[in-house]
VMD Tcl script that draws the C-alpha trace (Angstrom):
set ca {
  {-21.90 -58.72 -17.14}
  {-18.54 -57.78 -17.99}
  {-16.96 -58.19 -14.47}
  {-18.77 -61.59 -13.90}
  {-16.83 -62.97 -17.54}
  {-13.45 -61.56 -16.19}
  {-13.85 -63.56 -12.99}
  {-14.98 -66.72 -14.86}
  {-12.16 -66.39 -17.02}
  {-9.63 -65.84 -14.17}
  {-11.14 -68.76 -12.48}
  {-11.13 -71.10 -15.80}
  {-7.70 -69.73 -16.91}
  {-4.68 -72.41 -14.63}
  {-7.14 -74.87 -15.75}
  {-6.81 -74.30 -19.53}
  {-3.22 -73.24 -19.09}
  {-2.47 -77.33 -17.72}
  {-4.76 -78.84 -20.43}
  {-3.21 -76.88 -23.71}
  {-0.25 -78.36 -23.71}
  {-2.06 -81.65 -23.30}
  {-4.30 -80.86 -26.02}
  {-1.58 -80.16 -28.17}
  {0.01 -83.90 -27.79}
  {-3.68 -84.80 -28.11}
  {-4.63 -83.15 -31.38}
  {-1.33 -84.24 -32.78}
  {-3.25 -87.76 -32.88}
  {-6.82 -86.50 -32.59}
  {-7.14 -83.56 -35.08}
  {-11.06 -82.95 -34.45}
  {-10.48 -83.86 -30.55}
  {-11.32 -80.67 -28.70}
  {-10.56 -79.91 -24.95}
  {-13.04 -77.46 -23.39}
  {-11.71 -75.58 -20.48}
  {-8.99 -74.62 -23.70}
  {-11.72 -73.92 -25.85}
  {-13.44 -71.63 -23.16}
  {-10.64 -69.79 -22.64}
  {-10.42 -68.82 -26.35}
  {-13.94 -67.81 -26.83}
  {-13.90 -66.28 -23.40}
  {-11.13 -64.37 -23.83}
  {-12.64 -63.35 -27.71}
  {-16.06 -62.13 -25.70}
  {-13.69 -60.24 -23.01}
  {-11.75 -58.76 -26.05}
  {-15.34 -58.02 -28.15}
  {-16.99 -56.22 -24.98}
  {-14.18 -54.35 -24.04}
  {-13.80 -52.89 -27.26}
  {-17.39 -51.96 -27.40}
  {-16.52 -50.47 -23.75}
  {-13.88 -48.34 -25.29}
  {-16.27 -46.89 -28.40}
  {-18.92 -46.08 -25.90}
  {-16.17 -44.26 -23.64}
  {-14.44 -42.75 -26.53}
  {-14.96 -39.21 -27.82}
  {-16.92 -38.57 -30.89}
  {-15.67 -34.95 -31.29}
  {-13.32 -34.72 -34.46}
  {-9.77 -35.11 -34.65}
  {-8.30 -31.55 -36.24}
  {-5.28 -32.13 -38.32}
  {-4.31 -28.73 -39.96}
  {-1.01 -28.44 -42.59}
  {0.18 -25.27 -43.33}
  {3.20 -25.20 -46.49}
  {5.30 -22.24 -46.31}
  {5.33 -19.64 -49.36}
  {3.23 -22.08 -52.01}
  {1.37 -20.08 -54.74}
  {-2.30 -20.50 -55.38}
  {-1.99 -22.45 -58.28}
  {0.42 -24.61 -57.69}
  {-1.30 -27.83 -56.50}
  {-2.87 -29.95 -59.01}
  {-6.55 -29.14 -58.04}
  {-5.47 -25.56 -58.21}
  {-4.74 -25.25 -61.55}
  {-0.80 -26.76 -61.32}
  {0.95 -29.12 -63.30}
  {2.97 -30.49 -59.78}
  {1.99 -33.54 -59.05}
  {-0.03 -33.83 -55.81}
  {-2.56 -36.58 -55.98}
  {-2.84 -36.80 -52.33}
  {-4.60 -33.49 -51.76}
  {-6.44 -33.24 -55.09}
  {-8.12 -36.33 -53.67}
  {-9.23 -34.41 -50.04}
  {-10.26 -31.83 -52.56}
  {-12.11 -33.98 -54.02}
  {-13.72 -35.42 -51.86}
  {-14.21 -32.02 -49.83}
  {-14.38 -28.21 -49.77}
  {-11.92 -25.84 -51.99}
  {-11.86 -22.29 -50.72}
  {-11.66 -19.80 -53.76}
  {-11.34 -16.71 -51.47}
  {-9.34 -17.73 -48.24}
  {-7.14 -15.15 -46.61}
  {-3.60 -15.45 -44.67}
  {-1.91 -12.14 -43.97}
  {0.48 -11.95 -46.99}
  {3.75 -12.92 -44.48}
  {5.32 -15.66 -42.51}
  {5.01 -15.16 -38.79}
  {2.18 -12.81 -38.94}
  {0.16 -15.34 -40.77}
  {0.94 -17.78 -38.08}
  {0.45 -15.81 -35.12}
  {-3.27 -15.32 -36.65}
  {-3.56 -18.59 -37.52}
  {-2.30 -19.41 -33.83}
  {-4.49 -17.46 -32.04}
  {-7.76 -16.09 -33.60}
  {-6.40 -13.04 -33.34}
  {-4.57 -10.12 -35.70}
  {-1.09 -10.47 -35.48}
  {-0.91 -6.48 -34.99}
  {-2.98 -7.36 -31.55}
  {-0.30 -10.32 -30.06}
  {2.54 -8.39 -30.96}
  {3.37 -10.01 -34.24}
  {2.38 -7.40 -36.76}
  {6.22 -6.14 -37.03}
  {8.77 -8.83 -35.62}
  {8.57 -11.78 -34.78}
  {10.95 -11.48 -32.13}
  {7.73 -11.00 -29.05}
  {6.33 -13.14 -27.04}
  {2.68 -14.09 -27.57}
  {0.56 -11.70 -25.92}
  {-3.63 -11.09 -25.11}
  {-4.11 -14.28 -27.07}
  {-4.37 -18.12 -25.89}
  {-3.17 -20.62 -28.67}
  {-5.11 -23.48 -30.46}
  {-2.80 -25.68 -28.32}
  {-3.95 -24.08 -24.74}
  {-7.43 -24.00 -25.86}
  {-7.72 -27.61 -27.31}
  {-5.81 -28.70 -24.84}
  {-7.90 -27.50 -22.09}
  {-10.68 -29.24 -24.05}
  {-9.47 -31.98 -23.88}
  {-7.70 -33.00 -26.96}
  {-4.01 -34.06 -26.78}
  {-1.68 -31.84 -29.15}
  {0.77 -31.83 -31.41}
  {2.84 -29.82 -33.44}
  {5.45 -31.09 -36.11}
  {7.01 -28.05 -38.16}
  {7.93 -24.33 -38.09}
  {7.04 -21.69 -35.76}
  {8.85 -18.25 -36.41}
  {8.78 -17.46 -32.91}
  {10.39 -16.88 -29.76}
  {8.83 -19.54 -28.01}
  {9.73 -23.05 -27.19}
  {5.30 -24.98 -28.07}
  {5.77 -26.72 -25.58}
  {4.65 -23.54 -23.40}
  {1.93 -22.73 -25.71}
  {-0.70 -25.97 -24.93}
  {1.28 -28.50 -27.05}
  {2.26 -32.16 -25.57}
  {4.51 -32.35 -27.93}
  {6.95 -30.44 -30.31}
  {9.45 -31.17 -33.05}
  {10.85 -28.78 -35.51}
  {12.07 -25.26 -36.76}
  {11.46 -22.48 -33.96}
  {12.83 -20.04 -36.71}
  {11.97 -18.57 -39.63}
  {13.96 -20.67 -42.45}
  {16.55 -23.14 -42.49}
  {18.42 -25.36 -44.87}
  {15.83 -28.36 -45.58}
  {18.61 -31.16 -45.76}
  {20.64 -30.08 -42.50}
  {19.90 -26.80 -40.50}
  {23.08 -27.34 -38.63}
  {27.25 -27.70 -39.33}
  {28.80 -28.89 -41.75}
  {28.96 -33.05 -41.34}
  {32.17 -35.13 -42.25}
  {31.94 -36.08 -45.45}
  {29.79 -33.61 -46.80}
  {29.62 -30.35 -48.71}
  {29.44 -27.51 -46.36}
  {25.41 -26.58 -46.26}
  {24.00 -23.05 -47.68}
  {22.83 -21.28 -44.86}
  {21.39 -17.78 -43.82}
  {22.32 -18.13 -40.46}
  {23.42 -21.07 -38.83}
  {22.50 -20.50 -35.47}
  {18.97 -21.15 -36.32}
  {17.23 -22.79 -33.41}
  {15.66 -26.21 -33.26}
  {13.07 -28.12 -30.62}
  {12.23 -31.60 -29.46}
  {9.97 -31.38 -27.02}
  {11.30 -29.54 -24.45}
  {14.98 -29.34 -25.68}
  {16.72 -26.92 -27.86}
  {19.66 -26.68 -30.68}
  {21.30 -24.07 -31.82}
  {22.43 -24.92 -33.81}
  {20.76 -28.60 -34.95}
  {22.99 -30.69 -36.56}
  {20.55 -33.89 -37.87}
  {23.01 -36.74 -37.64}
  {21.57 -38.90 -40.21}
  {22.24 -38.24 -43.83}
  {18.73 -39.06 -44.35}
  {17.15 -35.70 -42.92}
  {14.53 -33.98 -45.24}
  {12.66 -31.03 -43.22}
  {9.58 -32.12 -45.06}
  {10.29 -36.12 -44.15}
  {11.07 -35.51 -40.66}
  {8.35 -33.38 -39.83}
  {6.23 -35.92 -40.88}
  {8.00 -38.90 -39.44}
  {7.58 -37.63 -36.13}
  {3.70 -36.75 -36.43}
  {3.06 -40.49 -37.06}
  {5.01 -41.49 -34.54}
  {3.08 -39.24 -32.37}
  {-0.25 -40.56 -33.76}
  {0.77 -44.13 -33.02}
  {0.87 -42.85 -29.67}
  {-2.94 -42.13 -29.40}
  {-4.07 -45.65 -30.36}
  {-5.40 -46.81 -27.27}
  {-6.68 -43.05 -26.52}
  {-10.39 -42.07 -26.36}
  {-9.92 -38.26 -26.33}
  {-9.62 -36.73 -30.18}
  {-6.12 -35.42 -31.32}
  {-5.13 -32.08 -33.02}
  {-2.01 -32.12 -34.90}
  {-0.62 -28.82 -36.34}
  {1.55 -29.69 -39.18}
  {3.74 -27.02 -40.42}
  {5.78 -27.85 -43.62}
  {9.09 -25.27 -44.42}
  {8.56 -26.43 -48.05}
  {8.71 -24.52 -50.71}
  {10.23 -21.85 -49.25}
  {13.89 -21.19 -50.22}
  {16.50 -22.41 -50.38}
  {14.94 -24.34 -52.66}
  {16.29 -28.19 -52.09}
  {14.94 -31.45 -52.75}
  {15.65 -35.32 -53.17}
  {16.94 -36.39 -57.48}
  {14.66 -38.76 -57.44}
  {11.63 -36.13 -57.18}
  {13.18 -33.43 -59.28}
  {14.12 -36.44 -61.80}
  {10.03 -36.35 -62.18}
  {9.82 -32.82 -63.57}
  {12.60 -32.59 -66.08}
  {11.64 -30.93 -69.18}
  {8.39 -29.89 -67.77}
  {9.34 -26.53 -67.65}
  {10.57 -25.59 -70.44}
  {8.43 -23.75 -72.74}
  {8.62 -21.05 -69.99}
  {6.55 -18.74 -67.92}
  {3.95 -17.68 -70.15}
  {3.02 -20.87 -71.38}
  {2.94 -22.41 -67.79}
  {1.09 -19.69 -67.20}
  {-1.58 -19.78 -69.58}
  {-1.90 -23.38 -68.73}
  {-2.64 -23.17 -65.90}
  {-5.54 -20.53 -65.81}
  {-7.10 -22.58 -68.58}
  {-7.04 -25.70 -65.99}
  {-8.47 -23.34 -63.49}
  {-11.53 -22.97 -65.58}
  {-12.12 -25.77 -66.61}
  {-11.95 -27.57 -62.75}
  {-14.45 -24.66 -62.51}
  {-12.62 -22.78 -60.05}
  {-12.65 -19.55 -61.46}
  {-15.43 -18.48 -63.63}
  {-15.19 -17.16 -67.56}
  {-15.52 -13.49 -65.94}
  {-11.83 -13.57 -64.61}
  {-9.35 -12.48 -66.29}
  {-5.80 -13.08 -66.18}
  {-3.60 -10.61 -64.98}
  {-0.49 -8.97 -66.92}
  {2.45 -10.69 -66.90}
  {5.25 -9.32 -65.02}
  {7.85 -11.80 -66.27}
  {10.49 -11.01 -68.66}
  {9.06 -12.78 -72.24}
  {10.93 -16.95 -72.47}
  {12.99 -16.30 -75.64}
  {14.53 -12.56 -74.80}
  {16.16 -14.60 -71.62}
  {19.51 -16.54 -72.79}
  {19.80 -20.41 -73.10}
  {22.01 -20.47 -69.95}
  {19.47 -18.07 -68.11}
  {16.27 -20.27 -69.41}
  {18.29 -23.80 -68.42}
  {19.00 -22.47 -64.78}
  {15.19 -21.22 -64.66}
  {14.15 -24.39 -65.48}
  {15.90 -26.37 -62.87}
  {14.93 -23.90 -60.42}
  {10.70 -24.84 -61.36}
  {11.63 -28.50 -61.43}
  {13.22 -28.35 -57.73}
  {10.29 -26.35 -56.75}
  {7.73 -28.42 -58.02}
  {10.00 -31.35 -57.41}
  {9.35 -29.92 -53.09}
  {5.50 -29.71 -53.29}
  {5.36 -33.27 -54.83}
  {7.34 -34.58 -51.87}
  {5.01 -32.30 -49.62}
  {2.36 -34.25 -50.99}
  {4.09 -37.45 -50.64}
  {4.46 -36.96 -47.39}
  {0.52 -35.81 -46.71}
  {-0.42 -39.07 -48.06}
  {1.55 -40.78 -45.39}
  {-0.72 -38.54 -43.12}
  {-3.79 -39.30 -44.31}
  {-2.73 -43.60 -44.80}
  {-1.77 -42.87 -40.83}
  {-5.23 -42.23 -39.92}
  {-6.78 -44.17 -42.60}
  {-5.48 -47.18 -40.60}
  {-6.27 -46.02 -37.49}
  {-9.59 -46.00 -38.56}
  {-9.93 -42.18 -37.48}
  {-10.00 -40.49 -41.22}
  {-13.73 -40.35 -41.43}
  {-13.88 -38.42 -37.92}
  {-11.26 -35.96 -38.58}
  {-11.16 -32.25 -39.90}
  {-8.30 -32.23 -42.27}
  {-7.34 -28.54 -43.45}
  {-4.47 -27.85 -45.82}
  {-3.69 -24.24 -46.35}
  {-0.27 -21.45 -47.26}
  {0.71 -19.01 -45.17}
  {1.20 -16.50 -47.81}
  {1.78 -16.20 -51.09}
  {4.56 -17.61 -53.31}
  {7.30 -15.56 -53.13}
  {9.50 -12.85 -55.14}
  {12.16 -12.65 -53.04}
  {15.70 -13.40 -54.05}
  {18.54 -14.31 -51.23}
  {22.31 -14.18 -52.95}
  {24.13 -15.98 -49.99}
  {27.55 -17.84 -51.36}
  {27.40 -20.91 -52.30}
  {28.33 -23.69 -54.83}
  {26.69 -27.16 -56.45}
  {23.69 -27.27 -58.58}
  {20.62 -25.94 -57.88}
  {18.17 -28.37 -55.61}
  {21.94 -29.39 -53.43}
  {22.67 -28.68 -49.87}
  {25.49 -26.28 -50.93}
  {23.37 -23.86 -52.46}
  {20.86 -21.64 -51.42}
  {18.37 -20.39 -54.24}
  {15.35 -18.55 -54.68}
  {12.49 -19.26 -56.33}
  {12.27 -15.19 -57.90}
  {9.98 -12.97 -59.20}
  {8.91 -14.55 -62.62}
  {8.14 -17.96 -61.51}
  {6.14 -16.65 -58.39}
  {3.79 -14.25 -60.76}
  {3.45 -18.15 -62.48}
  {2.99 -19.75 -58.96}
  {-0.14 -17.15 -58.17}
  {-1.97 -17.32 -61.27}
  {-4.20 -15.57 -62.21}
  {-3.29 -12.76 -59.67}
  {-0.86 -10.08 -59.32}
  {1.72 -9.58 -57.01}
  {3.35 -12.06 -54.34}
  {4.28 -12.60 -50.52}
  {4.43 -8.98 -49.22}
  {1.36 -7.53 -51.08}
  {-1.74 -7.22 -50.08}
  {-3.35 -7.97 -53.24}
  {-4.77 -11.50 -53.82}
  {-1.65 -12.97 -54.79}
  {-0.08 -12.09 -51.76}
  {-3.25 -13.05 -49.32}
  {-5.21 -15.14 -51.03}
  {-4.19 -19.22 -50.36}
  {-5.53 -22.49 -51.56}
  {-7.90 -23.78 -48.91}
  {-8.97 -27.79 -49.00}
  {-10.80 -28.98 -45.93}
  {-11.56 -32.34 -45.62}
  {-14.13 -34.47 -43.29}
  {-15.94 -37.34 -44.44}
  {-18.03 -37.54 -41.43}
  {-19.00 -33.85 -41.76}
  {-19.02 -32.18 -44.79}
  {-22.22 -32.07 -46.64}
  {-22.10 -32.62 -50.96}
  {-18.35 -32.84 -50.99}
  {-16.09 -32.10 -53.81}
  {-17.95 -28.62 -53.70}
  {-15.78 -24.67 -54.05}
  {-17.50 -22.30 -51.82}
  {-16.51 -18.89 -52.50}
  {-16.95 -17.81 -48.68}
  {-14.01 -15.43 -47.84}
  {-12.56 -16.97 -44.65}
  {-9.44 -15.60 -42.96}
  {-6.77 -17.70 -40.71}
  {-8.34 -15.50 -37.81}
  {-11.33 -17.96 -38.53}
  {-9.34 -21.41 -37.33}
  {-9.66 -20.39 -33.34}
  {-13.93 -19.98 -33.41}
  {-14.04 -22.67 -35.69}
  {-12.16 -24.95 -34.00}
  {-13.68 -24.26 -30.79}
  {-16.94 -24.76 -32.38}
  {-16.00 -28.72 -33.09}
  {-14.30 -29.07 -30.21}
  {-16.97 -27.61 -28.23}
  {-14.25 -25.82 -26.08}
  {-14.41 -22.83 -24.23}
  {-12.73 -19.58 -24.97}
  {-11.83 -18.27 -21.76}
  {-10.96 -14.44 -20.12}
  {-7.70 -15.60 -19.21}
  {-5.18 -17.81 -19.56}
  {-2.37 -18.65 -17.25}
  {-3.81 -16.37 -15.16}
  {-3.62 -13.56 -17.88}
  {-6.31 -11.53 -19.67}
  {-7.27 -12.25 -23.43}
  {-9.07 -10.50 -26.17}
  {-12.07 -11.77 -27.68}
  {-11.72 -13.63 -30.95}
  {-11.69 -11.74 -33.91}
  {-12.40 -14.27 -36.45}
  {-15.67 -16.00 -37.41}
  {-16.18 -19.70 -37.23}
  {-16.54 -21.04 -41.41}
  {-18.14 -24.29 -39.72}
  {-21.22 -23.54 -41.65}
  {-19.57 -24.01 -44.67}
  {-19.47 -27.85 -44.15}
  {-23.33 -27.45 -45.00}
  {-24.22 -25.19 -47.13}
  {-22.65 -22.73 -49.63}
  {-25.05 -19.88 -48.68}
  {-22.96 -18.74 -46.16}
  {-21.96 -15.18 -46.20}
  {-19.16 -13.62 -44.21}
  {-20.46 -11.42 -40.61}
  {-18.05 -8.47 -40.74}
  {-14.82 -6.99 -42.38}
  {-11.29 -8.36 -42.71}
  {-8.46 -6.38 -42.56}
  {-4.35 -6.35 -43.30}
  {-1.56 -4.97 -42.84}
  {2.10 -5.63 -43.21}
  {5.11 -3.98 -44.52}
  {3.86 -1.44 -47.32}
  {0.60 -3.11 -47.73}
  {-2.29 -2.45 -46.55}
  {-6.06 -3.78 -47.58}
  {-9.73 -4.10 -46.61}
  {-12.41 -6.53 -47.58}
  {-16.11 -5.65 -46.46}
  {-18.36 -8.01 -48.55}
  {-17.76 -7.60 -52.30}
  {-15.53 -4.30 -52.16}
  {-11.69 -4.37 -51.39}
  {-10.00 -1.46 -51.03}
  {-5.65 -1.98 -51.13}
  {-2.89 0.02 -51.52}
  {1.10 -0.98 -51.53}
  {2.97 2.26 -49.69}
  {1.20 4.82 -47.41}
  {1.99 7.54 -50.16}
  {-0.11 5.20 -53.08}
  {-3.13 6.33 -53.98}
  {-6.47 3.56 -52.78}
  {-7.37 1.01 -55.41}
  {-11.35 -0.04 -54.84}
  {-12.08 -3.38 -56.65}
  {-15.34 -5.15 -56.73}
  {-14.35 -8.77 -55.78}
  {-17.51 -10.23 -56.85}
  {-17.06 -9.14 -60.60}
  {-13.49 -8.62 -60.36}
  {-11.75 -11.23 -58.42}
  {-8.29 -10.54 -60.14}
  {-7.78 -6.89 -59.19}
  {-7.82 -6.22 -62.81}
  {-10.42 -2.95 -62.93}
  {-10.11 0.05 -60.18}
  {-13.40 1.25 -59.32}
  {-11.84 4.20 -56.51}
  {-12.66 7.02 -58.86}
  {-16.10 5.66 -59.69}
  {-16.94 4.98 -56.00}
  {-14.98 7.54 -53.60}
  {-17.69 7.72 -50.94}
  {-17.19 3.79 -50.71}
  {-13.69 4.41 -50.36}
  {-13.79 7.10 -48.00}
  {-15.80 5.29 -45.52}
  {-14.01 2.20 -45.67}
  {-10.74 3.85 -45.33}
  {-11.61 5.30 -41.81}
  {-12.84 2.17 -40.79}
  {-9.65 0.72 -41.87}
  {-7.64 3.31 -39.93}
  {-9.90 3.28 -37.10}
  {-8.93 -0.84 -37.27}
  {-5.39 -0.09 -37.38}
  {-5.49 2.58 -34.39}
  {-7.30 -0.08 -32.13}
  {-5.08 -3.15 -32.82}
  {-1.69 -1.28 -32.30}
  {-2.96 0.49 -29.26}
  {-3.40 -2.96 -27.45}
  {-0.21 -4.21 -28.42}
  {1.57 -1.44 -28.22}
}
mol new
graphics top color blue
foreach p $ca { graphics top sphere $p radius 0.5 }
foreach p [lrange $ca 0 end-1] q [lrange $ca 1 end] { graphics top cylinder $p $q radius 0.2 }
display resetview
């Protein structure tokens, strides 16, 4: 049918093409006077247009689109449907409208938490556990497996890595190979400007298959946050006329230091901070309970904050504007996942994609004194977000980035998909891990998980696939989970979690069911629970280093 309205139309079409401009003299007389080898063509060409497009929904793919943001050092209760006071309407809406995580698990530090999320595997077993400085190894990447499946990918962001994506399954790459950078130019110093607070300033930089080191942006106008994002819509434009499904892997620098954003967004958040920690604090944990996120059985951990009014008024102004920049980066974060989710709105792909927002650790206490000058939130400085607003940042648990208690491991997890999530705007307290993205993702891609890739053999997947969790909330987690990095070192095997900080400390055993803050040690009470779950957890730690190593 369709082939025999082409040729008509090809046959029809010099015809109409000598008779419009005819028709136009003609109707300039005759307005109701219509010419029909003209009008043909028209509602020919509408038919050719309408079954074609049907054409192109029957040949498309109905498997979701997988668009997964990672931020970079964010605190559990910082986001708005979290508990925060930031402003981030954008993803309290997906939360809404989908699945909050109360109990989801990164590995308490930067490249180890990607590597995992990467690869479905512990970051001890691709050579990640200690450096960062290794090339991927025993493991195949989301990209290469997706890929191979099918779906065209992209990745917009940081990687802490070694490796140039493009080698790892990705079409397409733009961002911060490194670890950190300075968000409003990575590079030299550009005429006219201040010279830009930097760590290092070789860090290196990819598009596609090219690399700075350093990168200079040339336009005054570069925001990590807004560029990262600029070119992940340009590369969804790109799949328009596509039929296969997409997977973009968006991975924000923001908040992590230096901590550097636009006036106009700190502007928003002036004053907000300034009755201080504790009372940002309580604040928040009160919100938390009443979004019903945390039940009336938690309790909030001690402070580890020096009390407001012993700091000075010079110490408790410079705190402030250090909050307001921070929270002034996770509003423009959001911003800038609202241009995301407007992207695929139009493209009429939202319903049929798997949007999954998530932190790759912690927020953090550490502090980087690098010289500098300006005001804090400027190019010219670097600063850190500290200790006593990152105890705020994880409410209501202890500890930070580094630890392996919950407010080291323990992220904000929304995941979003119209098309198939069942009673949405739902918490599930199902303790998923970043180990967990490779099996799920293959499940919704319906990929396979090879023995090899490029030739090379792979380990199994460690993780578990959460899919189920889009249904029901009676999901319980298959198996243990397991960290380790730097002095900490934890277990979770159902409701118990045993963690330590330091190979000389002493086990703490919590309950996580009845305890979810880590506030009550049950080792003494239990020591045959801790003794068997400590030689699992060694026996874990023997078998991961002994592949990688």
């Amino acid at each position: 049918m369709l082939f025999i309205l082409i040729l008509w139309i090809k046959t029809h079409l010099y015809i109409a093409y000598f008779t419009i401009i005819d028709d136009i003299q003609i109707s300039k007389l005759h307005p109701m006077k219509i010419n029909l080898p003209s009008c043909c063509l028209f509602a020919g060409t509408a038919l050719l247009v309408s079954c074609q497009t049907a054409d192109d929904d029957k040949n498309k793919d109905n498997r979701p689109n997988i668009v997964l943001i990672l931020a970079d050092d964010m605190g559990y209760s910082d986001l708005g449907c979290y508990g925060g006071e930031i402003e981030t309407p954008h993803l309290d809406s997906l939360a809404n409208q989908g699945i909050r995580f109360t109990q989801f698990y990164n590995t308490s530090k930067c490249f180890p938490s990607r590597a995992s999320l990467l690869t479905g595997l512990y970051a001890q077993q691709v050579g990640f556990g200690r450096n960062h400085t290794n090339t991927i190894a025993n493991g195949a990447t989301l990209g290469q497996i997706l890929r191979n499946a099918g779906y065209t990918t992209f990745w917009s962001g940081k990687h802490h890595g070694i490796q140039n994506p493009v080698t790892l399954g990705f079409d397409h790459y733009y961002g911060l190979r490194d670890g950190a950078c300075n968000h409003f130019n990575p590079g030299n110093q550009r005429p006219g400007e201040g010279v830009p607070a930097q760590k290092r300033a070789n860090r290196v930089w990819c598009i596609d298959s090219m690399e700075y080191q350093p990168y200079t942006p040339p336009s005054d106008d570069f925001y990590t946050t807004d560029y990262f994002t600029r070119y992940a819509l340009e590369w969804l434009d790109e799949t328009k006329e596509d039929t296969n499904p997409f997977f973009l892997y968006l991975a924000y620098t923001a908040p992590h230091d230096p901590l550097m954003a636009w006036p106009e967004d700190i502007q928003k958040y002036k004053g907000k901070y300034s009755a201080g920690y504790d009372q940002i604090r309580k604040q928040r944990f009160a919100k938390q309970k009443e979004l019903g996120l945390i039940y009336e059985n938690y309790e909030l951990t001690e402070p580890t904050y020096t009390p407001w009014n012993e700091l000075s008024k010079e110490t408790q102004a410079e705190e402030e504007r250090t909050m307001e920049v921070y929270a002034a980066m996770i509003d423009r974060l959001d911003q800038n996942i609202g241009k995301v989710i407007h992207k695929l709105r139009t493209m009429n792909e939202l319903e049929n994609t798997v949007v999954i927002f998530v932190s790759d650790n912690g927020s953090s206490a550490e502090v980087v004194n690098i010289p500098g000058y300006g005001e804090i939130g400027e190019m010219t400085r670097w600063t850190s977000l500290g200790p006593h607003w990152a105890n705020v940042s994880n409410t209501p648990f202890k500890f930070y980035k580094n630890y392996s208690y919950e407010g080291g491991i323990n992220t904000p997890c929304i995941i979003y998909w119209p098309e198939g999530i069942k009673n949405p705007g739902r918490f599930t307290e199902y303790s998923g891990h970043f180990v967990d993205f490779m099996p799920t993702f293959v499940e919704l891609a319906e990929a396979d998980y090879p023995e090899k890739i490029n030739e090379m053999p792979i380990l199994p997947m460690e993780g578990r696939s959460f899919a189920g969790v889009f249904e029901s909330d009676t999901l319980d987690r298959d198996g243990s989970l397991y960290w380790e990095w730097g002095k900490g070192q934890a277990m979770r095997k159902k409701e118990w979690k045993l963690v330590r900080n330091g190979l000389d400390q002493p086990w703490h055993l919590y309950n996580m069911k009845e305890d979810p803050t880590e506030s009550e040690n049950m080792a003494t009470q239990y020591p045959v629970v801790v003794g068997n779950m400590e030689v699992e957890y060694k026996q874990w730690l023997a078998r991961v280093y002994s592949i990688s190593e």
